[in-house]
C-alpha positions as CSV (number, residue, x, y, z in Angstrom):
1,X,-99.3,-46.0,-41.7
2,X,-102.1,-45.9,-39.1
3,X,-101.0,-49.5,-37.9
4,X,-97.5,-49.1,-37.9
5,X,-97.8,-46.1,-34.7
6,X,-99.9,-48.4,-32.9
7,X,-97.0,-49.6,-31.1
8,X,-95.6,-46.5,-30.0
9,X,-99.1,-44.9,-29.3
10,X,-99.4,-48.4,-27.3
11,X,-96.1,-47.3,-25.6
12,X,-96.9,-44.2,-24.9
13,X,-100.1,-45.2,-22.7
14,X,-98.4,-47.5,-20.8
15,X,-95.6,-45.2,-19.5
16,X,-98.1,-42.8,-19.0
17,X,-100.6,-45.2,-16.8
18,X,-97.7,-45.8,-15.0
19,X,-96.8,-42.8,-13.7
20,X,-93.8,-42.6,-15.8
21,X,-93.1,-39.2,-17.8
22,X,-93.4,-39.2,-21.7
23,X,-91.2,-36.2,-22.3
24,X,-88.3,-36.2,-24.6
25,X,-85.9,-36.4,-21.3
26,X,-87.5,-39.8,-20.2
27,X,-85.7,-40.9,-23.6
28,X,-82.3,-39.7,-22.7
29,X,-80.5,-42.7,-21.8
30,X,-81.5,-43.7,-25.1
31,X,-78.2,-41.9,-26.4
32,X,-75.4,-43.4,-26.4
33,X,-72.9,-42.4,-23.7
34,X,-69.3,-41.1,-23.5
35,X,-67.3,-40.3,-20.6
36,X,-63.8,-38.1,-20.7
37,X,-61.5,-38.3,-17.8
38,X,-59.6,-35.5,-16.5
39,X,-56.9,-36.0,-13.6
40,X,-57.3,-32.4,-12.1
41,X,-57.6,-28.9,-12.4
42,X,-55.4,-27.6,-11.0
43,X,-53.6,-26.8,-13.7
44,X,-54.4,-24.3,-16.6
45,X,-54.0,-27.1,-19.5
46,X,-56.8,-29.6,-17.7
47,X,-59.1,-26.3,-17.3
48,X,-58.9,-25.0,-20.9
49,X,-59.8,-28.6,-21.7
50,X,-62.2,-29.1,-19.8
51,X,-64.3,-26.5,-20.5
52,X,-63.7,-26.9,-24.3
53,X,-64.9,-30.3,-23.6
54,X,-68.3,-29.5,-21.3
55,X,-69.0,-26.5,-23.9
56,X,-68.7,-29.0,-27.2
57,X,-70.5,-31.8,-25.6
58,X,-72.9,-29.3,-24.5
59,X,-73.8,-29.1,-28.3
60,X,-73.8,-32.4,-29.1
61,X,-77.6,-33.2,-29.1
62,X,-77.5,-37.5,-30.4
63,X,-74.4,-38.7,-27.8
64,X,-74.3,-37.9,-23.9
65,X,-70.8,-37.1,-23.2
66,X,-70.2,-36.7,-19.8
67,X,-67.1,-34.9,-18.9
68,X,-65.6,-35.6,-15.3
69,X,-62.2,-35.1,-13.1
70,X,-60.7,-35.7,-10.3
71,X,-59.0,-33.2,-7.2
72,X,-55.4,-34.1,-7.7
73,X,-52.2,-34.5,-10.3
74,X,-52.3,-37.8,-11.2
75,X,-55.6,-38.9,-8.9
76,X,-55.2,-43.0,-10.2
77,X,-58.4,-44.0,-7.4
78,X,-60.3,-41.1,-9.2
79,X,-59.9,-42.4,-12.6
80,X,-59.6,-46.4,-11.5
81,X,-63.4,-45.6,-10.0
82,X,-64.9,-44.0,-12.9
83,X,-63.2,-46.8,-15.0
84,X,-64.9,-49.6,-13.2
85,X,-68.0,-48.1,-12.9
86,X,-68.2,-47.2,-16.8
87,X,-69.6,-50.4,-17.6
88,X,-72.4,-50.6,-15.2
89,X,-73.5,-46.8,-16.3
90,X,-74.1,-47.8,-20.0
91,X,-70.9,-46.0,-21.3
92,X,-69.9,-47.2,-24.9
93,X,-66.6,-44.7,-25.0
94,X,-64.1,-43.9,-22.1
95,X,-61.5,-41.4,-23.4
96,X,-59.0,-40.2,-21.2
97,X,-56.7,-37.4,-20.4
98,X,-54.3,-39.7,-18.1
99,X,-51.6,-37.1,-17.0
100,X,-48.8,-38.9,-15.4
101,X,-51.3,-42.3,-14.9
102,X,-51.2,-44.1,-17.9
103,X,-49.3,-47.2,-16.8
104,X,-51.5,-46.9,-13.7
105,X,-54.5,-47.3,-15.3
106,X,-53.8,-50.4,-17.8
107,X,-55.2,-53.4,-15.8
108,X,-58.6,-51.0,-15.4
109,X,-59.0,-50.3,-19.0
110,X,-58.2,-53.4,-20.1
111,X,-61.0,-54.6,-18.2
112,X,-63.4,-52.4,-19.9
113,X,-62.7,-53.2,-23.1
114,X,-63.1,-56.6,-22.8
115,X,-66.7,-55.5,-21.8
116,X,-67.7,-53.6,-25.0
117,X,-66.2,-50.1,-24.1
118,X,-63.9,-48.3,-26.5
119,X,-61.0,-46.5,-24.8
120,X,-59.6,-43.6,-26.7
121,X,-56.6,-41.1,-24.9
122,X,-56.0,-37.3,-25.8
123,X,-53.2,-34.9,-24.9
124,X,-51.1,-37.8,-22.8
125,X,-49.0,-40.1,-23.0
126,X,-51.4,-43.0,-24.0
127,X,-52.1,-46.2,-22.4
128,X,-50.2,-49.1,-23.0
129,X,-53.6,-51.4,-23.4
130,X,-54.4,-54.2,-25.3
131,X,-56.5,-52.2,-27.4
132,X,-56.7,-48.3,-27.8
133,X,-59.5,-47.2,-30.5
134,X,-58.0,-43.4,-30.7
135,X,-55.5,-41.2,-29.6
136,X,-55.6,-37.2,-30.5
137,X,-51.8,-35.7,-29.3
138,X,-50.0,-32.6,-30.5
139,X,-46.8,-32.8,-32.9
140,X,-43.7,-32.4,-30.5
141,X,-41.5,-32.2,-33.6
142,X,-43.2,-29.4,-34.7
143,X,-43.5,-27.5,-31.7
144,X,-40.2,-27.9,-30.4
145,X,-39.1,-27.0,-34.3
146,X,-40.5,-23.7,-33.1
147,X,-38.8,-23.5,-30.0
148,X,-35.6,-23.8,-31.5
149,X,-35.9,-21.5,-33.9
150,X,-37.0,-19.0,-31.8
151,X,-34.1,-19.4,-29.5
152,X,-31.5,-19.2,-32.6
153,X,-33.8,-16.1,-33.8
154,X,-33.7,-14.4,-30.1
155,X,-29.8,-15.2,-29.5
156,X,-28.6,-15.7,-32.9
157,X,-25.0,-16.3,-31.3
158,X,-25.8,-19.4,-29.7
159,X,-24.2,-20.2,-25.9
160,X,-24.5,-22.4,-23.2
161,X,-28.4,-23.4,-22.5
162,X,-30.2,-25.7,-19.7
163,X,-32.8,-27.8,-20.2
164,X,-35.8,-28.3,-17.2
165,X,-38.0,-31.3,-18.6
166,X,-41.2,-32.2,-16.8
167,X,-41.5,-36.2,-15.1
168,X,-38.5,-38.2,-17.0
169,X,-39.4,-41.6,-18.3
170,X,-43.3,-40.2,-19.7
171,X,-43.5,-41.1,-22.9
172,X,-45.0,-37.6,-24.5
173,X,-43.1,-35.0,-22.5
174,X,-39.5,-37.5,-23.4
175,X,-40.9,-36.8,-27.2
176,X,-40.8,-33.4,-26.4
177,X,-37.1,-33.1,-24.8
178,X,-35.9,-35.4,-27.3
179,X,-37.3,-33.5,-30.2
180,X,-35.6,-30.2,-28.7
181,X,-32.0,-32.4,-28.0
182,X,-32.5,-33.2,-32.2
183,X,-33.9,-30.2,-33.0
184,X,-30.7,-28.2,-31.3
185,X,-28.1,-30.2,-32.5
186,X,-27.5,-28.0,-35.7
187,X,-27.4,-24.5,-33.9
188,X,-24.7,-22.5,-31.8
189,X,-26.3,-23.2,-28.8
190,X,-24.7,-25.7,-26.4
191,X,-26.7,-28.1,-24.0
192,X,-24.7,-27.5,-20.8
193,X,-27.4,-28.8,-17.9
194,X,-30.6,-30.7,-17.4
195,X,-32.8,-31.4,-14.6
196,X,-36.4,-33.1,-14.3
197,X,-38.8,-30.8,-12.2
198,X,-41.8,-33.0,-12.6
199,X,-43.6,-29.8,-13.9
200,X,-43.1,-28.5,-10.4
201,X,-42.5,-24.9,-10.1
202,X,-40.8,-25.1,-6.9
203,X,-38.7,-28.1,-8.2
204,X,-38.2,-25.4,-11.6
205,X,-36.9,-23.1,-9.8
206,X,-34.3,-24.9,-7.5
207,X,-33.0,-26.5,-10.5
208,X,-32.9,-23.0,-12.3
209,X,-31.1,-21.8,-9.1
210,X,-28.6,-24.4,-9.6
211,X,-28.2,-24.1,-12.9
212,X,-27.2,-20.0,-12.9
213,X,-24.7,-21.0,-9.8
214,X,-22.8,-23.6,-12.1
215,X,-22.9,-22.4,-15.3
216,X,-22.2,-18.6,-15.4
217,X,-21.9,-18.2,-18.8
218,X,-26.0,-19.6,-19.4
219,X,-27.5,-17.5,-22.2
220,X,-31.2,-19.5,-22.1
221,X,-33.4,-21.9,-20.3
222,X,-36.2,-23.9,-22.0
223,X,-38.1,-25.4,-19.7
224,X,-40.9,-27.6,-21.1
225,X,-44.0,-26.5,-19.9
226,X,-45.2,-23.1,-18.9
227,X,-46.5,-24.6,-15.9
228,X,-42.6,-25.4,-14.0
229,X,-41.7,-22.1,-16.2
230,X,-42.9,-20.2,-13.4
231,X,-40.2,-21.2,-10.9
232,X,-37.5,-20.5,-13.6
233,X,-38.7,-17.0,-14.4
234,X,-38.9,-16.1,-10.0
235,X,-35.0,-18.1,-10.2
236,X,-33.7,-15.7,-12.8
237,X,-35.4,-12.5,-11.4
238,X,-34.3,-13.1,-7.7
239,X,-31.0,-13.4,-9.4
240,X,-31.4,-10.2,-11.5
241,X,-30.5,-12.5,-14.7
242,X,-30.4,-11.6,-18.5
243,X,-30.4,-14.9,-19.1
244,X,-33.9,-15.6,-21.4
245,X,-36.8,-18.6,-21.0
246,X,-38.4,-20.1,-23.6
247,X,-41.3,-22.6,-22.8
248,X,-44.3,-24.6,-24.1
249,X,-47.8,-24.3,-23.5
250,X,-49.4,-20.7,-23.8
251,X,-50.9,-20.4,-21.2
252,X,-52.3,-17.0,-19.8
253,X,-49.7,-16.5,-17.0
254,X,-47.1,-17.1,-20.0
255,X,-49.0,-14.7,-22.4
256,X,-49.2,-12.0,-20.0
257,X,-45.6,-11.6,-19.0
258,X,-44.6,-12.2,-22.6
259,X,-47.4,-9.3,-23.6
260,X,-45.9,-7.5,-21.0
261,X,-42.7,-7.7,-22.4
262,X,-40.8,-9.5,-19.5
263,X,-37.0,-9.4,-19.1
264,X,-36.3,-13.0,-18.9
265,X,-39.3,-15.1,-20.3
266,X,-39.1,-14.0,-23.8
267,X,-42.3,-16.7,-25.8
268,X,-43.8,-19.9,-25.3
269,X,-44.7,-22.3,-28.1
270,X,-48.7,-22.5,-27.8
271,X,-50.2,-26.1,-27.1
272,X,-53.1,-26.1,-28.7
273,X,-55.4,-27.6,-25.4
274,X,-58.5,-26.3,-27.4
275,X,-57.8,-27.9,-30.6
276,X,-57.5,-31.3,-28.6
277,X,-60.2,-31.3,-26.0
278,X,-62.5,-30.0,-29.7
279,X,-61.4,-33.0,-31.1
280,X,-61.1,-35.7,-28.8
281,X,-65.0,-34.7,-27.8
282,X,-65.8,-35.2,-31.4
283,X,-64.3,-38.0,-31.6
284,X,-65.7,-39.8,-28.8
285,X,-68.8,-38.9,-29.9
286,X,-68.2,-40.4,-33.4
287,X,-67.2,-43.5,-31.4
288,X,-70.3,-43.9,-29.5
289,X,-72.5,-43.7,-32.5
290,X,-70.1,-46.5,-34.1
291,X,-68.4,-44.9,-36.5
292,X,-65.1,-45.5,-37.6
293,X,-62.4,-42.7,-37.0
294,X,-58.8,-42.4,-37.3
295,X,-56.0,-44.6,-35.0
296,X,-54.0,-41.4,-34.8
297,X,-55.0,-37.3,-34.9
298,X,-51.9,-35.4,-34.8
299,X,-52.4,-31.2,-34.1
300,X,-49.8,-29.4,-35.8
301,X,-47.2,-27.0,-34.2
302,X,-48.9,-23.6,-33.3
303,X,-47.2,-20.5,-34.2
304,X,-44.6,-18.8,-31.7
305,X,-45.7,-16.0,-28.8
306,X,-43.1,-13.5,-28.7
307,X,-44.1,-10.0,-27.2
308,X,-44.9,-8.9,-30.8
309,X,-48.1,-11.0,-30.9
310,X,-49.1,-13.2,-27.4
311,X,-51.5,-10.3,-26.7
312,X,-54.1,-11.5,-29.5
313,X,-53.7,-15.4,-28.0
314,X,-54.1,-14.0,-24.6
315,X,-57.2,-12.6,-25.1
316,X,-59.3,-15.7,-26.2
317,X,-57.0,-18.1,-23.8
318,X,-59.2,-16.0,-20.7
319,X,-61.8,-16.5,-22.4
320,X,-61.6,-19.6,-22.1
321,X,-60.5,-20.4,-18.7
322,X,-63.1,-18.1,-17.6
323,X,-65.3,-20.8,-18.9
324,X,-66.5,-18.6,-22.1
325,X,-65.8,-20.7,-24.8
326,X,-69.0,-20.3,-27.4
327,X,-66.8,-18.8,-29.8
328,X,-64.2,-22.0,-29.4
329,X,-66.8,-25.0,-29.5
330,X,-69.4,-23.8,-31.9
């Protein structure tokens, strides 16, 4: 026994002639590293994640997981830069929340791999690369399951509706519209107008201004995201509408005016950002120590947020964007 700590007593001394510290911290870069990529946050959805993410790394004593992002929507030199450097800074994992990016962001990646690094995605549509380790997305089907049945539930008549969808062309948010055009199909409700806001509120709510001018018999918007919902909620109250918004994302702004029991915006479908960012942390950390994990991690539809109940969600959502997430992440 006495022979085999020679080495590290050995070890020890020489660091310490040396000048060089010998407390656990000088032993750091011994873990293995991650790095998650966020686009921005300026938007509710990248906050909630990204605090989930800093607080559940935070916890994480064997794997460094260094959570980063960059100052704009869809900030491709921000993520192309911490990409490159990945390699040189010892990362074994890259995961990333690419926003609108993904195709952007290919040749980078690709490059990566090739030099060790495991790329996973979360909550995005996910690169097209050679090879992706992980993705952790939400169930569309499910949610917008929800959304329809709310709808049916709230105007069990049916009528003309309009859809706003949120950048055309995106793989996740087209799973999304396309699971509400499926999703609709059997119900009363008629799909009369549709317009692509880019998940814009200003773009929202000129197309929701268009829409109330040309169809005058609207009973309902769904617009995607609770983010471009905001424009079609001012559109329907400048216009003293009864015409009712559903949405995706419960986020606080959304919970609030549902709590409060708003004319127009009537529930939101909740996306479950806190479930994700949990998970794709964990994940990535189960990648840098080399263990294997699942291709796909789908998070199931969340319930509804009607007036009746968005008061209990909004509570732990401002929580959470205030940055207190201990009761999420432990």
């Amino acid at each position: 026994m006495k022979s085999s700590m020679l080495p590290v007593v050995a070890s020890v001394a020489a660091l310490a002639a040396a000048g060089c510290p010998t407390t656990p911290t000088a032993f750091a870069a011994e873990k293995p590293k991650a790095l998650m990529l966020f686009s921005y946050l300026g938007d509710q959805a990248y906050v909630r994640q990204y605090n989930i993410a800093k607080g559940r790394a935070a916890r994480i004593e064997d794997v460094q997981i260094d959570v980063r992002s960059g100052t704009a929507r869809g900030d491709v030199n921000f993520f192309i830069q911490e990409i490159v450097n990945a390699p040189a800074e010892g990362y074994k994992v890259i995961a990333v929340n690419t926003g609108a990016t993904s195709k952007e962001l290919v040749s980078a990646l690709n490059e990566a791999t090739k030099q060790g690094i495991k790329v996973m995605s979360f909550d995005g549509a996910p690169p097209p690369i050679d090879h992706l380790t992980a993705q952790v997305n939400y169930d569309p089907v499910g949610a917008e399951q929800e959304v329809v049945q709310e709808f049916v539930k709230q105007l069990p008549e049916g009528g003309e509706i309009g859809v706003i969808r949120c950048i055309a062309g995106l793989s996740d948010t087209d799973a999304f519209i396309n699971a509400f055009k499926d999703a609709v199909k059997g119900t009363k409700f008629k799909l009369v107008a549709e317009g692509d806001a880019r998940c814009d509120p200003e773009k929202s709510r000129t197309i929701a201004e268009g829409m109330l001018n040309a169809h005058p018999d609207l009973v309902a918007i769904y617009d995607i995201f609770d983010v471009s919902a905001q424009g079609s909620l001012q559109a329907l109250a400048a216009a003293d509408s009864d015409v009712i918004l559903g949405s995706v994302g419960g986020q606080e702004y959304a919970l609030k005016a549902i709590a409060g029991g708003n004319r127009n915006w009537k529930f939101t479908v909740p996306y479950p950002f806190e479930v994700i960012a949990r998970t794709a942390t964990d994940t990535a950390a189960d990648l840098a120590r080399g263990k294997g994990v699942e291709k796909l991690v789908v998070v199931p539809a969340q319930p509804v947020q009607t007036a009746e109940n968005a008061g209990g969600m909004l509570k732990t959502v401002s929580d959470v964007v205030a940055g207190n997430v201990d009761a999420v992440v432990k």
